[in-house]
C-alpha positions as CSV (number, residue, x, y, z in Angstrom):
1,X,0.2,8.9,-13.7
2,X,-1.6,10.6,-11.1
3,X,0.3,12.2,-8.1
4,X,-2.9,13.7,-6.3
5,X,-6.1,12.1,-5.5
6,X,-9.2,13.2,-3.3
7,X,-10.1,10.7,-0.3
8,X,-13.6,12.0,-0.1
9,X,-16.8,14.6,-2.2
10,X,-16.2,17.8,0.3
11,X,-15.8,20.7,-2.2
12,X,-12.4,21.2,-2.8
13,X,-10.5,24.3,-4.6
14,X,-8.4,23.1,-7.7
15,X,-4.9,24.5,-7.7
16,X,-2.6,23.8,-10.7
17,X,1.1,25.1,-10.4
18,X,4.0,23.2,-9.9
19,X,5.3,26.7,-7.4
20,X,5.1,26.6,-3.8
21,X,4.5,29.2,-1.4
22,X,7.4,29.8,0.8
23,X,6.8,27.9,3.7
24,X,4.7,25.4,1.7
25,X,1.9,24.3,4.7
26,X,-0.5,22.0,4.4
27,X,-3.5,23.3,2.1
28,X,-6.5,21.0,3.7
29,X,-9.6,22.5,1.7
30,X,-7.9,21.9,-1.9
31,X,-6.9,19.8,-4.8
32,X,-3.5,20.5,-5.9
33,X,-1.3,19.2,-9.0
34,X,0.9,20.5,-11.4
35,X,-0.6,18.4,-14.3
36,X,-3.0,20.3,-16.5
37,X,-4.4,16.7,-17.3
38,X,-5.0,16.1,-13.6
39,X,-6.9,19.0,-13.5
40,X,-9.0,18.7,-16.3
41,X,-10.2,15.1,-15.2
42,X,-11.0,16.4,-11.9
43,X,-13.0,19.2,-13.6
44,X,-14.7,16.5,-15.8
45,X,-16.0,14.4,-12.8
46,X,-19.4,15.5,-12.5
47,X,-19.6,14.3,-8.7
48,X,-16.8,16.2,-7.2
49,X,-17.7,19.6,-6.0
50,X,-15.7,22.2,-6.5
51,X,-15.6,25.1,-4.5
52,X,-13.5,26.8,-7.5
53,X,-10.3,27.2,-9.7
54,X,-7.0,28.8,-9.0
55,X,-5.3,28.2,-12.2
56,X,-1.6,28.8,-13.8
57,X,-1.5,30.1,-17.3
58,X,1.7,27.9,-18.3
59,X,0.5,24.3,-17.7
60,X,2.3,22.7,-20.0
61,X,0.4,19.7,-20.9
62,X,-3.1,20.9,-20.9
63,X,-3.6,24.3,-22.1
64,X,-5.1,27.1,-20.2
65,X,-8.0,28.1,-22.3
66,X,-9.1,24.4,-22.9
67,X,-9.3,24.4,-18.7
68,X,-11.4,27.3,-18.7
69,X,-13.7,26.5,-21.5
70,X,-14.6,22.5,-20.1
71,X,-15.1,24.2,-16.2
72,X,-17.3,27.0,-17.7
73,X,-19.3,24.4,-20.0
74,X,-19.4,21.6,-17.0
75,X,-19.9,24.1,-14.4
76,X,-20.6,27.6,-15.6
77,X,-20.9,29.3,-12.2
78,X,-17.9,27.9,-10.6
79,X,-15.3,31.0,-10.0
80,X,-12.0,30.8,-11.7
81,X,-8.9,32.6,-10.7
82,X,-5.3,33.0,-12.1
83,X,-2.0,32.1,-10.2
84,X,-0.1,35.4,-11.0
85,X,3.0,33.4,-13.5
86,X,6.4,32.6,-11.6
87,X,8.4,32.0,-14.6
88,X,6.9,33.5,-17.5
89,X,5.3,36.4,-19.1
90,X,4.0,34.1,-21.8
91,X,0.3,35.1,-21.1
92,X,0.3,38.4,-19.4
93,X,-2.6,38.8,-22.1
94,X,-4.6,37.0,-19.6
95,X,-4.1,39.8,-17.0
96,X,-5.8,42.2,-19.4
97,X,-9.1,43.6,-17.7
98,X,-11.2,43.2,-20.8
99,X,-9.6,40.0,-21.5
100,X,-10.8,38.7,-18.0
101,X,-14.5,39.9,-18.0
102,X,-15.0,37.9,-21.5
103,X,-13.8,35.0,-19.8
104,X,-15.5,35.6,-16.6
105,X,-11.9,35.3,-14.5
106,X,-11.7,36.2,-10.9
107,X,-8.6,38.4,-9.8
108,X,-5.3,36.9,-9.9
109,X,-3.4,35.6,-6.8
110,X,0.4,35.3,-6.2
111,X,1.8,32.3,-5.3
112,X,2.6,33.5,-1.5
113,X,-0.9,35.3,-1.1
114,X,-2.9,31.5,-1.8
115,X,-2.5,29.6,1.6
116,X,-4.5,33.5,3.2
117,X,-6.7,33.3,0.3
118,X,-7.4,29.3,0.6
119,X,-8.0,30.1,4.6
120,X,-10.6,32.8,3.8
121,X,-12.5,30.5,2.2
122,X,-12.8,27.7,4.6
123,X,-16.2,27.3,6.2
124,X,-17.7,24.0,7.0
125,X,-20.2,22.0,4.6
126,X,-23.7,21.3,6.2
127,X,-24.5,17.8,6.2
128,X,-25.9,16.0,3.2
129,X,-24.2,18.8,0.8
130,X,-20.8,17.1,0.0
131,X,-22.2,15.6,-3.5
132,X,-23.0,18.1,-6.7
133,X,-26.1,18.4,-8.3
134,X,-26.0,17.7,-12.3
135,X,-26.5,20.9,-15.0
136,X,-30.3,20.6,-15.8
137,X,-31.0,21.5,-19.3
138,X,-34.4,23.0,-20.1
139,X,-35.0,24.2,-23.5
140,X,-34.0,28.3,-23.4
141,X,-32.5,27.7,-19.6
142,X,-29.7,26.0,-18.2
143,X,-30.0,25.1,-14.5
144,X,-26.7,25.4,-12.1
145,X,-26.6,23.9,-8.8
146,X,-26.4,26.4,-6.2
147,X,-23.5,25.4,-4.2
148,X,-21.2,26.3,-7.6
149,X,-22.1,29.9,-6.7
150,X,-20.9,29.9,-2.7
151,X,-17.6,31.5,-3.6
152,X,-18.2,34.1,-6.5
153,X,-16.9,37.1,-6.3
154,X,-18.7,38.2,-9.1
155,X,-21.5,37.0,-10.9
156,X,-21.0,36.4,-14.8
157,X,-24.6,36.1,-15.6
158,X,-28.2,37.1,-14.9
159,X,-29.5,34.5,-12.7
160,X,-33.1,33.3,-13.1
161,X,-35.1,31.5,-10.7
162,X,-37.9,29.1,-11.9
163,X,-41.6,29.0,-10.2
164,X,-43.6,26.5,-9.8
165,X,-45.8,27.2,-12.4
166,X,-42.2,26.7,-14.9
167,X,-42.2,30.5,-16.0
168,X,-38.8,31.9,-15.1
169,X,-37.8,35.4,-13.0
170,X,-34.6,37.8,-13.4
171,X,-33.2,37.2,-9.6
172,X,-30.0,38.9,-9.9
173,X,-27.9,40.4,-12.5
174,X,-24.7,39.5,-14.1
175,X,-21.7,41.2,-12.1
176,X,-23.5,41.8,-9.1
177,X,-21.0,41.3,-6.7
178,X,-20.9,38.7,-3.6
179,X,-24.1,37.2,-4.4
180,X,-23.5,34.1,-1.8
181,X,-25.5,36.0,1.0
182,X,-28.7,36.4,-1.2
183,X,-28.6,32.9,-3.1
184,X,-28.6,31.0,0.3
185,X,-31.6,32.0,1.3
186,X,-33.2,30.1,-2.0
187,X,-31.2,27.3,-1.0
188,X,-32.5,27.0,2.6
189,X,-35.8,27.3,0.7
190,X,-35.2,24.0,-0.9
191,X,-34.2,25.6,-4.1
192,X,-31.7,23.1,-6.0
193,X,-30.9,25.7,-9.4
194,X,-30.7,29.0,-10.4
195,X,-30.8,29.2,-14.2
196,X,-28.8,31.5,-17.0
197,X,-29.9,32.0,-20.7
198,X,-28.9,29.0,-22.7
199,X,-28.0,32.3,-25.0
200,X,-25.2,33.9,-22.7
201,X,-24.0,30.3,-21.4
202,X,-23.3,29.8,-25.3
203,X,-21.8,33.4,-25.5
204,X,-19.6,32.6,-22.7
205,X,-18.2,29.7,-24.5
206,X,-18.0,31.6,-28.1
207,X,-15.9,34.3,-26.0
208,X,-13.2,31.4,-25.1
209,X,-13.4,30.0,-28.0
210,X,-12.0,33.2,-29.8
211,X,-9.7,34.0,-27.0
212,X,-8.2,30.1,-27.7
213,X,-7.9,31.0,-31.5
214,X,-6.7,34.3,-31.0
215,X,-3.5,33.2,-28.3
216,X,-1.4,31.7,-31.1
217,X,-1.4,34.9,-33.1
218,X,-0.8,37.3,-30.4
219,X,2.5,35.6,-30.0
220,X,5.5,35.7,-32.1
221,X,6.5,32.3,-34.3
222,X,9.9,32.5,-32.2
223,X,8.3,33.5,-28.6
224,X,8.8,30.0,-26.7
225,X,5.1,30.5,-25.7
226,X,4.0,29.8,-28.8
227,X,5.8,26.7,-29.0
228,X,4.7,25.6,-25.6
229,X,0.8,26.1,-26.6
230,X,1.2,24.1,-29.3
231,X,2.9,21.0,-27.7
232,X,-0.1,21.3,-24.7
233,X,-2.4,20.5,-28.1
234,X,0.2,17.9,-29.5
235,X,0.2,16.1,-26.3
236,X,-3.7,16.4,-25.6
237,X,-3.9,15.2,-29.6
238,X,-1.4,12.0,-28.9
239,X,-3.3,11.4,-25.2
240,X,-6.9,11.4,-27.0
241,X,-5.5,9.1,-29.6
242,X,-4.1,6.7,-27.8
243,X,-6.6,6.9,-24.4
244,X,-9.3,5.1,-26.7
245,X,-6.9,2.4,-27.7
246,X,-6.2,-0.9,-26.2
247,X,-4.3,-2.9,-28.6
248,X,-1.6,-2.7,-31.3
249,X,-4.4,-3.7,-34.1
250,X,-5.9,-0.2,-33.1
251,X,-2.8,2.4,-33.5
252,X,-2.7,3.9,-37.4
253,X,-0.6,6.3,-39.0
254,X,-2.4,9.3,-37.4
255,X,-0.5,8.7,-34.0
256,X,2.8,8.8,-35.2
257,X,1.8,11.7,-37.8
258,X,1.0,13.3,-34.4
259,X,4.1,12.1,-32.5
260,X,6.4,14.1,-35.6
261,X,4.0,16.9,-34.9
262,X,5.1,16.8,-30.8
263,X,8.8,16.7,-31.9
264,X,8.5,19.9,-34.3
265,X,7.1,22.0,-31.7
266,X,9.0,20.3,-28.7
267,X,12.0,21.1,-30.6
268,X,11.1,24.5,-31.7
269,X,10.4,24.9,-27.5
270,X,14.2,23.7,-26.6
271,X,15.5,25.9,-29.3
272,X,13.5,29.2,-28.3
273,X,13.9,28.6,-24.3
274,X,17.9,28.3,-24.4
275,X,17.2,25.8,-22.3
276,X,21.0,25.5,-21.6
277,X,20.9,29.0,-19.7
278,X,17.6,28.4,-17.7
279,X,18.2,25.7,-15.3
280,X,15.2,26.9,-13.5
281,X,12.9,25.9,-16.5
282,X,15.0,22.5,-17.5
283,X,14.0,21.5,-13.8
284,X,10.7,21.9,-13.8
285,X,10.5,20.3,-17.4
286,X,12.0,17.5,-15.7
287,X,9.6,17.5,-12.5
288,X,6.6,17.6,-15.0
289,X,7.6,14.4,-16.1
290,X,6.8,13.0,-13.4
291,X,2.9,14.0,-14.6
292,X,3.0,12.5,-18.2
293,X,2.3,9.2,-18.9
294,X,5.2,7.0,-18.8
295,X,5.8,6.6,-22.8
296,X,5.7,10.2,-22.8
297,X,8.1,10.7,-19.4
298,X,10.6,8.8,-21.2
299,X,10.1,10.9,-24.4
300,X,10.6,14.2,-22.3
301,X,13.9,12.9,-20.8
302,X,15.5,11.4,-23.4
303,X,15.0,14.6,-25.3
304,X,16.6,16.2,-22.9
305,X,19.1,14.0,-22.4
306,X,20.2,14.2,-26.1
307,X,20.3,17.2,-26.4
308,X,24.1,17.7,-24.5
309,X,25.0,14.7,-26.7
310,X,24.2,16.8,-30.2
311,X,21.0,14.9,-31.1
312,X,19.9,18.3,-32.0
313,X,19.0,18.4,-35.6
314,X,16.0,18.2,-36.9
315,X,16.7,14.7,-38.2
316,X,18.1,13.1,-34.9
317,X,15.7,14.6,-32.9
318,X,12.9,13.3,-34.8
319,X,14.8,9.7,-34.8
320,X,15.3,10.2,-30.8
321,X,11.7,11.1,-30.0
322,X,10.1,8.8,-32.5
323,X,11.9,5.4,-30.6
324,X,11.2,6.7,-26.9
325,X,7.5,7.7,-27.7
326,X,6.7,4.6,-29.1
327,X,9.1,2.4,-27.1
328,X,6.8,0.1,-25.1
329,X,4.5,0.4,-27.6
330,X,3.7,-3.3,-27.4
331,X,2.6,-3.3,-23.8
332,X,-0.9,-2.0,-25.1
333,X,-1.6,-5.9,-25.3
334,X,-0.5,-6.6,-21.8
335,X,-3.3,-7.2,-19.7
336,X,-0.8,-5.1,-16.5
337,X,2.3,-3.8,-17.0
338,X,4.5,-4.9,-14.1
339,X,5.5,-2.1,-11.5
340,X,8.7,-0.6,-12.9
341,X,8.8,-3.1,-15.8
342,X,11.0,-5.8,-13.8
343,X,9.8,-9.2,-14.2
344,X,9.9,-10.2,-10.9
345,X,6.4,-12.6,-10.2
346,X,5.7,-13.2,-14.1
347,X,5.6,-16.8,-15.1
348,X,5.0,-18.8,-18.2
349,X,3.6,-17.6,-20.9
350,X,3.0,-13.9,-19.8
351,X,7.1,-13.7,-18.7
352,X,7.5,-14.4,-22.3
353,X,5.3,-12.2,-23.6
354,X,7.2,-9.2,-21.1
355,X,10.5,-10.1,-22.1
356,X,9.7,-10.1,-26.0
357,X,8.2,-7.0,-25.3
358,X,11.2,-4.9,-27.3
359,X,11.4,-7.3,-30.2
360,X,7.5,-6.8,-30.4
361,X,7.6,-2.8,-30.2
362,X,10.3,-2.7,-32.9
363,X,8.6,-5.3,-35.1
364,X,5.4,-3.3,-35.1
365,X,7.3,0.0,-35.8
366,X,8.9,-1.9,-39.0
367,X,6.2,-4.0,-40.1
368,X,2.9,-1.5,-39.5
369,X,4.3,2.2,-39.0
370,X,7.4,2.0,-41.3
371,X,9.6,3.4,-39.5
372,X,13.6,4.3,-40.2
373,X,16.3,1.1,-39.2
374,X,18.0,3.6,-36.5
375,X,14.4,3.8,-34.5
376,X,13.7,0.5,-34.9
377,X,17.1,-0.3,-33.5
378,X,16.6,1.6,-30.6
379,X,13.6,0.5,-29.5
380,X,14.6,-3.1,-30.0
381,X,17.4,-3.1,-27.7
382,X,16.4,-0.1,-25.1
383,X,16.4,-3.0,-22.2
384,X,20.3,-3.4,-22.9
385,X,22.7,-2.5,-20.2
386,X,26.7,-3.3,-20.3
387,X,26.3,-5.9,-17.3
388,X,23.7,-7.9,-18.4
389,X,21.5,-6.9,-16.2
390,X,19.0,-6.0,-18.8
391,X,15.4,-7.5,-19.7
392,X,16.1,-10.7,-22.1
393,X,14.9,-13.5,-23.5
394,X,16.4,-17.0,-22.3
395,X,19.2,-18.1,-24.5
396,X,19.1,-14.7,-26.3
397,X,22.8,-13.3,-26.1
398,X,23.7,-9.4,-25.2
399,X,25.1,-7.6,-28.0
400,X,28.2,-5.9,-27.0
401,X,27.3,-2.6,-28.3
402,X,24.0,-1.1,-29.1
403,X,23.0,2.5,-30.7
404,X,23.3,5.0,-28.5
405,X,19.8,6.6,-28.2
406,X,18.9,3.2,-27.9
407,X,20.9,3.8,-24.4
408,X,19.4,7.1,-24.0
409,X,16.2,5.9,-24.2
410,X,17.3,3.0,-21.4
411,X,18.6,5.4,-19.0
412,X,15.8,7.7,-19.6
413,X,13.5,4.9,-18.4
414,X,15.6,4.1,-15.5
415,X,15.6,8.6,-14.5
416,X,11.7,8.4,-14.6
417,X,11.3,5.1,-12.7
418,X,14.0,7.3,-10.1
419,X,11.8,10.3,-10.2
420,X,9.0,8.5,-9.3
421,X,10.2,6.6,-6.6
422,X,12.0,9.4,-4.8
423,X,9.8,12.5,-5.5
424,X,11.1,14.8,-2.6
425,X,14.1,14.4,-3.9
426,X,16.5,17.3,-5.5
427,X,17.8,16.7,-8.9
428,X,21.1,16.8,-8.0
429,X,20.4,14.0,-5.0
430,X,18.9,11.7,-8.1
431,X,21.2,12.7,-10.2
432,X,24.1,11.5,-7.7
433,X,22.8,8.3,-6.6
434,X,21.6,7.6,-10.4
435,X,25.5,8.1,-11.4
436,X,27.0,5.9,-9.1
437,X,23.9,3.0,-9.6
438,X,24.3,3.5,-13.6
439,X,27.9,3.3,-13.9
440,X,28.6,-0.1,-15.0
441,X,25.2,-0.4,-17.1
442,X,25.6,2.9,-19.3
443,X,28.1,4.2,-21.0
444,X,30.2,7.5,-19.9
445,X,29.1,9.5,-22.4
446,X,25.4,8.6,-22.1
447,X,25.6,9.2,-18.3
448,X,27.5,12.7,-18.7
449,X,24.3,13.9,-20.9
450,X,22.3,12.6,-17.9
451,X,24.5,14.7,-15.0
452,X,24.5,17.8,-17.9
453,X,20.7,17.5,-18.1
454,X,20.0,17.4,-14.7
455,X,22.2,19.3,-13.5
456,X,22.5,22.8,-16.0
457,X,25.0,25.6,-15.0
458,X,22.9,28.4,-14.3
């Protein structure tokens, strides 16, 4: 679900944190989102300009490297800067000065320094330029529009400038610094591209590569980073799967082989993190959420959720996550999902497709993906609430009781659907008016894991 959207093609900067500057102003000349995912379609849409990248090294659902390596194959002269970390000295690899000319890295800017820094580079577009030019590939070349180049630093390559007889020149050489001044001059010439050696835009990307294989290993098994890493490729692994996918007749065994992969890691992350001390890092868990797609939302806070309520072995966990990953799994044949799942407006035969929803998800977990009674449970009744209020068929009765992660799963629905509706909210405000809403549809115990997961002692 995306949070942040650009009105218009004026170059933008991309920022991805979820940490504001302290006062938080208005930051007019960029894109800004605390989804990795966000960030990495907006770097993927070949007709936004971008002015450049100010990047955090702990976006949790699209890893840093794979950010780097897309911008500096889409858009190899586009400068990339790091968001000196906040919360974590998971990456401080990244910080190393050898480590950051390989990968062509600006400096790296704190979190109060980036509204100054953002201001420095404001300066109006000229007419006509608010579109970008594509890459142009020609055989040993590759040509890079001009306007990716306005707010380098440094340059990362030899640029080359082709005649108009097609034999290329040296212009200027990698590293030079500021090199805006001199490459506007070809642009007022009518020059559309500098060119690089197809050679060194290749060795740029082998360099990335390695530094992406090499992350992993520089961390210890039990370091939480590690963890993390590996559930930005579990997520990116289960999003790829499933993005291509618009029906039940399409899923296969390879998505939930990659949902028991997300749980491993997800669980390893819980364990590592002491998530119970670090209230700071539980909230912005939960704030993420807000960023995943819903099936995965309600994954993130059911987890969390259970976790007060000792679903905590390896067993229950994977039981937990398995039912509220694949909960609504169904909806993939619903031509549009109603706005916070409530039937309101449905009629005939799609109302009875919505409300058989449940029965449908579960049957498809038993029947195609085989899996375990509990989850199947659980996902069959995770519309049940105690008053009745829940999503059911006509003439179908409401069980009296119902498993409890098939409640968690529930009232994690019903915590997203909150998030999302009142985003400037604190936890403890949604937490207080989810409590008092949720009291005669969940059960105590299910809401205490709710009020313990929201709100941590510190």
């Amino acid at each position: 679900m995306q949070q942040c959207e650009y009105t218009d093609k004026m170059s933008r900067w991309i920022v991805l944190t979820d940490s504001s500057p302290s006062p938080a102003p208005e930051l007019a000349n960029c894109l800004r989102t605390p989804s990795g995912r966000t960030a990495l379609r907006w770097i993927e849409d070949q007709r936004l300009p971008i002015r450049g990248l100010i990047l955090s090294p702990d976006s949790w659902d699209e890893d840093f490297s794979c950010l780097v390596s897309r911008c500096r194959q889409l858009r190899p002269g586009t400068p990339i800067h790091t968001l000196a970390a906040q919360h974590s000295q998971d990456l401080a690899t990244i910080d190393d000065p050898l480590i950051k000319q390989r990968l062509g890295l600006g400096r790296s800017i704190k979190i109060e320094e980036l509204p100054s820094f953002l201001q420095s580079k404001t300066r109006l577009e000229s007419a006509g330029r608010n579109s970008r030019e594509p890459l142009i590939h020609e055989g040993p070349f590759v040509g890079i529009p001009l306007s990716d180049f306005q707010d380098c630093e440094s340059l990362l390559f030899d640029l080359h400038l082709k005649l108009s007889s097609g034999k290329f020149i040296r212009l200027l050489d990698a590293r030079e610094a500021q090199p805006w001044g001199r490459i506007l001059k070809y642009r007022e010439r009518g020059v559309t591209h500098l060119y690089i050696a197809r050679e060194a835009y290749e060795r740029s990307l082998t360099a990335i590569r390695l530094f992406q294989e090499t992350i992993p290993e520089s961390l210890s098994s039990g370091d939480s980073a590690w963890s993390e890493i590996q559930i930005a490729h579990s997520l990116r692994a289960i999003s790829g799967l499933m993005s291509d996918q618009r029906s039940l007749e399409q899923i296969d065994s390879n998505v939930w082989e990659k949902c028991h992969e997300l749980l491993y890691f997800f669980g390893r992350a819980l364990a590592e993190r002491k998530i119970e001390q670090d209230s700071n890092q539980l909230q912005r868990w939960l704030r993420r959420s807000l960023f995943l797609d819903h099936s995965l939302s309600v994954f993130l806070i059911s987890i969390l959720i259970g976790r007060p309520l000792q679903f905590t072995s390896e067993e229950n966990l994977l039981a937990l996550g398995s039912a509220a990953l694949f909960h609504d799994i169904s909806l993939l044949d619903f031509e549009r999902i109603p706005e916070q799942e409530k039937p309101e407006g449905l009629v005939g035969k799609t109302l009875e497709k919505f409300l058989t929803h449940p029965d449908d998800s579960a049957r498809f977990l038993e029947e195609r993906l085989g899996a375990p009674a509990i989850v199947i449970q659980a996902v069959q009744h995770h519309h049940w609430r105690y008053d009745g209020s829940g999503i059911l068929r006509q003439g179908k009765r409401n069980p009296v009781f119902v498993p409890r992660m098939a409640e968690i799963i529930g009232l994690a629905e019903e915590c997203s659907h909150a998030l999302i509706r009142q985003p400037n909210l604190s936890l403890q405000e949604i937490t207080a008016s989810l409590s008092q809403e949720m009291s005669s549809k969940f059960s105590p115990e299910v809401l205490s894991g709710m009020r313990a997961c929201f709100t941590p002692s510190v």
